[in-house]
N, C-alpha and C positions, 0 to 999 in steps of 0.2 A: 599399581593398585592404590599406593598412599592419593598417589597425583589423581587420580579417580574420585578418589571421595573428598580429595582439598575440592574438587570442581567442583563435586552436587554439593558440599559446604553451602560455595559460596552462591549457589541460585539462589535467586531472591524468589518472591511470593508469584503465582503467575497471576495475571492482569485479572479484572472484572470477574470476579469470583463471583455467583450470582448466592443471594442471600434465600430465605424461605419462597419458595416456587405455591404453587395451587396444586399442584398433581404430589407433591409432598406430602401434605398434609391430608391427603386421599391417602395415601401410602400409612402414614400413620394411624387412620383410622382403621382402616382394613389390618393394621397388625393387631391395633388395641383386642378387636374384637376375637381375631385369631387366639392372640394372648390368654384373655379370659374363656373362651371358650376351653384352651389347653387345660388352664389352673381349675378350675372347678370341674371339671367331668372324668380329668385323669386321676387318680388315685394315686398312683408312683410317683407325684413331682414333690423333690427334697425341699423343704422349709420353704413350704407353699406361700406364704406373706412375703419374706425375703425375696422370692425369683420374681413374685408378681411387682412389686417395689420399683427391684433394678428392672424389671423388662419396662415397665411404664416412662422410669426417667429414663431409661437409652432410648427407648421410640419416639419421644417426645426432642430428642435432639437431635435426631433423623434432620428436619429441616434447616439447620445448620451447620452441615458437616461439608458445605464447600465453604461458606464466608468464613467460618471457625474451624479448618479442617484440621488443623493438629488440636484444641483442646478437647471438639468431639471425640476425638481418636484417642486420647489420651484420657479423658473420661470413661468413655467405652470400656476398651480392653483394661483401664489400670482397676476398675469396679470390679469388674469379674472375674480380674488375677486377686482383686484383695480376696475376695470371697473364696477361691479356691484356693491358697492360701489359710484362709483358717479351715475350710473343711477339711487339709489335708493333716494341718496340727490337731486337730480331734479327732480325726481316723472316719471321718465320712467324705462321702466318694457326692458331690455335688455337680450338678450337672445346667441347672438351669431350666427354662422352659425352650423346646425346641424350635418355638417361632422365635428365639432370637438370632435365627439365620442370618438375619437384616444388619448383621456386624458384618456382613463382607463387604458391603459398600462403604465403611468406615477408611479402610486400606484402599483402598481406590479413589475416594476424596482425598486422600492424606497424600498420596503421591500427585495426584492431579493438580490439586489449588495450591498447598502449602510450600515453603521454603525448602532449598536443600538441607540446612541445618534442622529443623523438625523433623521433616521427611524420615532423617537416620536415628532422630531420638524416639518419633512416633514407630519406627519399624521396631527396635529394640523394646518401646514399650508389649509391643502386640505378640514378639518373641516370646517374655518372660509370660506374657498371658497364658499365651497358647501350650509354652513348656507346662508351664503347672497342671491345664484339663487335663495332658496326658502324659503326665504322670502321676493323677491320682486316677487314669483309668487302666495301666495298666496294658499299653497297646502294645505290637509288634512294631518292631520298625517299617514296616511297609504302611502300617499303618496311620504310623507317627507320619511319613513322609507322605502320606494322601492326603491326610489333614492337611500339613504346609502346604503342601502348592494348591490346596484349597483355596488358601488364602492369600498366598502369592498371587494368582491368577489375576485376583481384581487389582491388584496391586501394579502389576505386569500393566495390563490394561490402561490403568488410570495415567502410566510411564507413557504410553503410545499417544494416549488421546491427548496427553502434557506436548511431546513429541509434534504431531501432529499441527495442533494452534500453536506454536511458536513458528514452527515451518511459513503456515500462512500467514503469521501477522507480520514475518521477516519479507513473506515476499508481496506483500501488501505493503508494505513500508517503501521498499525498492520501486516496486510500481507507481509510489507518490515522490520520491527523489527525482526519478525522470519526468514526472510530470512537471517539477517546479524547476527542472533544469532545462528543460523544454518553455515553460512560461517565461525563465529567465531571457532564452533565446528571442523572446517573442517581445519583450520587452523593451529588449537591446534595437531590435529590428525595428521596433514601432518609431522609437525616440532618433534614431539614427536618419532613419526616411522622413520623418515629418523635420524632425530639425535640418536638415541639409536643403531641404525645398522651403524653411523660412527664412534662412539664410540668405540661398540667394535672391530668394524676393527683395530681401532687404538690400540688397547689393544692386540688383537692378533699380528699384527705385531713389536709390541715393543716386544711379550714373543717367538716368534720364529726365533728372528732378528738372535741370536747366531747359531741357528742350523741349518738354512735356512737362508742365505743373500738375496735371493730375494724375501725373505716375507712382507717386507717392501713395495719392489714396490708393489706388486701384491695388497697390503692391500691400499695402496696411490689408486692405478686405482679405485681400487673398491668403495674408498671414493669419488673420484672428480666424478664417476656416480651418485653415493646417494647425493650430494651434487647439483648437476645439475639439478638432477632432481626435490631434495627440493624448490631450485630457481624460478625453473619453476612453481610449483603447487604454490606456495609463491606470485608470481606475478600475477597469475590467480587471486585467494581469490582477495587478496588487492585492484587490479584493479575494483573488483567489491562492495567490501565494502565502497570504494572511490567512486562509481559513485550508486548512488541510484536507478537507472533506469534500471542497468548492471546486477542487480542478479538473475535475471530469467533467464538471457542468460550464466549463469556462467554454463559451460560445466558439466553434474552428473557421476557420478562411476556406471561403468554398473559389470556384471557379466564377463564380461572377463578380468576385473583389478582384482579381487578375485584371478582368473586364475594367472594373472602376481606374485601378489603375490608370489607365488610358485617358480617362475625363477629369483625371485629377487636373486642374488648372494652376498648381503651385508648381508647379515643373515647367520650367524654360524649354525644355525641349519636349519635341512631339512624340508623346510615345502609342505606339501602336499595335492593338493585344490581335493576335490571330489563334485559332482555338478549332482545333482539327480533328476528327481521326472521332477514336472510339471515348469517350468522353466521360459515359452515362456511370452514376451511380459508382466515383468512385470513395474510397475509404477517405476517412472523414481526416484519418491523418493524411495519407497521402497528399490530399486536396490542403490540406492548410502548409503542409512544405512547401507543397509547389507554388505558394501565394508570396510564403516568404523568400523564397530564394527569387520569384520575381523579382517580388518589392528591392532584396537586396542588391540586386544587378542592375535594377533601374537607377537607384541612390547611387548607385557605384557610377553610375554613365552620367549624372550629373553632376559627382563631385569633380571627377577623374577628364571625364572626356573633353579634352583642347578640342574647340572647332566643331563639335558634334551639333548636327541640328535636331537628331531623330534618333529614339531605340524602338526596334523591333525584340516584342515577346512572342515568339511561337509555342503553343504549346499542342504538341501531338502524340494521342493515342493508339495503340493498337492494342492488340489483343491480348498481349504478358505485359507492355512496358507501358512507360510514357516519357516522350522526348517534349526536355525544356533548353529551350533555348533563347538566350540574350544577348542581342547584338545592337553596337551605333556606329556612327559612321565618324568618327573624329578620329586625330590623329592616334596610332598607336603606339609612338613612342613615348606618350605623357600615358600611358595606365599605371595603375598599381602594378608592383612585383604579384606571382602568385602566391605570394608566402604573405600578405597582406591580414590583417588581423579577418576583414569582412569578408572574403576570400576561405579564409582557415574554416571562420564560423560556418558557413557556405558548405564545404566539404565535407565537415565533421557532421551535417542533417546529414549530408545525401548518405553517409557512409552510415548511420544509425539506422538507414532503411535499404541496407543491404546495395547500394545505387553507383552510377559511376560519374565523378567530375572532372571538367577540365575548365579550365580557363587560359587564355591564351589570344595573342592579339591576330587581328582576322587575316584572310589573305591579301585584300588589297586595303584594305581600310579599318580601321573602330579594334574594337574588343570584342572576342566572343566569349561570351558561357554557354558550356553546354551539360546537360544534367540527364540523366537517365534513370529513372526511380521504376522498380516492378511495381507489377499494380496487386500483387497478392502477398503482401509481408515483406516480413526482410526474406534476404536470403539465406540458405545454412551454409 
């Protein structure tokens, strides 16, 4: 129990309280008029100035009672316990005007917007409120206990709907972590493939500078491409890792970057995209894995593969699945371990979309990858 209320203690205020609305102050109109309609035509209302008074400042703070919810609350009920309170020390039985119904939404902003430590002092306030009306009316206990959970109720309420938006904003939050652990991936992939292919441009053109003088240029253009183009994908990510709102709108890898693949010119070796089967309209994530695990398998066959002159990308569809596959023809005793860092990265997509990997060197020659992703979600 203590451990209970140490915990709603320590909650703090809940996020974007919204301050005065328009439909508020419609709300307060419509009581005003209720109000005075009640005060002047009923004959029976006790110290007819005083109730009209306090009903005008409690409706009039109606449209603060989420951005201010514990000192409307605590205005509210502490007003109409002072009052009842002296009407019980003079021995009159004071009641108020009946339209001030409009206090139950006081306990339901109070629990909704406010802190835990309010929360417990604003219910205590509403307690002694509420003890005093009745006990200068005089009620049965059942009666006494209608009342309460009269007012509990919104109170309840305002707990769920607290309840409720922390739920979503926790799983809103979750949903942008893997989004930016996902960009980070995309990141890693971008810089990895474009650097590895300026690399050895520059390697080639330093080993044919003597036999060829204009290998050098040729190997220069081809870098400040792969380079521009690293920039570019570079700025995209970032832009959107820097703006928490940005990463759903961050542009995905379809099936005709697989394609490009293929005509990228920074790559020593030939790589060759084939694109099969059932293809059409797949999900936007799916399509952007399968671009990277290309990409990575290709980087990997150009860092890794001794003697390789060609990778083959297949990529086929059917009707549940889609088979990826990455194969070269170099020797397979120079690959990575599978326990390789790009390898890990590699595994750990396929396995975030429910998928199955292997890597493994081929039967008579190169490296294969091979990937198998559903085309409808992860898997349960």
């Amino acid at each position: 129990m203590f451990s209970l209320l140490e915990t709603l203690r320590r909650e703090p205020r809940a996020p974007d309280a919204p301050g005065p609305l328009r439909r508020d102050w419609i709300l307060v109109a419509v009581l005003l008029i209720m109000g005075f309609f009640e005060a002047f035509f009923h004959q029976d209302v006790v110290w007819r100035w005083l109730s009209v008074i306090l009903f005008v400042a409690l409706a009039l703070t109606l449209p603060w009672r989420r951005s201010y919810a514990f000192l409307a609350t605590v205005l509210a009920f502490g007003a109409t316990g002072l009052v009842h309170s002296i009407s019980l020390s003079i021995g009159t039985q004071w009641i108020g005007l009946n339209s001030n119904f409009f206090l139950v939404l006081f306990p339901y902003a109070l629990v909704r917007w406010a802190s835990g430590r309010e929360v417990l002092i604003g219910l205590i306030v509403i307690a002694v409120s509420v003890g005093l009306a009745l006990v200068g009316d005089n009620l049965s206990w059942i009666e006494i206990l209608g009342a309460s959970l009269f007012l509990l109720f919104p109170a309840a309420l305002g707990a769920l709907a607290r309840y409720q938006d922390s739920a979503r904003r926790h799983n809103k939050e979750q949903v942008r972590l893997r989004e930016r652990e996902q960009l980070a991936r995309e990141l890693h992939d971008t810089v990895a493939h474009h650097v590895s292919a300026i690399a050895i441009q520059s390697q080639a053109g330093q080993a044919m500078a003597a036999a060829r003088p204009e290998a050098p240029l040729e190997a220069l253009k081809v870098i400040e491409e792969a380079a521009s183009r690293t920039l570019t994908e570079m700025r995209t990510i970032i832009g959107a890792l820097r703006d928490k709102d940005r990463a759903e709108l961050t542009p995905s890898a379809t099936l005709a970057d697989i394609e490009r693949l293929g005509r990228d010119a920074a790559f020593p070796l030939t790589v060759d995209i084939k694109l099969s089967g059932a293809l059409d309209n797949l999900d936007t994530t799916l399509s952007s894995t399968l671009f990277r695990l290309a990409q990575e398998g290709v980087t990997n066959a150009v860092r890794h593969a001794q003697g390789a002159h060609s990778v083959i990308v297949s990529v086929h569809g059917d009707t549940d699945e889609v088979l990826l596959t990455v194969s070269d023809d170099g020797d397979p005793t120079m690959q990575p371990a599978a326990t390789g860092l790009g390898l890990q990265g590699m595994a750990e997509r396929v396995s975030l979309l429910g998928g199955s990997f292997s890597a493994a060197p081929g039967k008579s020659q190169g490296w294969v990858v091979e990937v198998t992703l559903p085309k409808r979600g992860m898997k349960k």
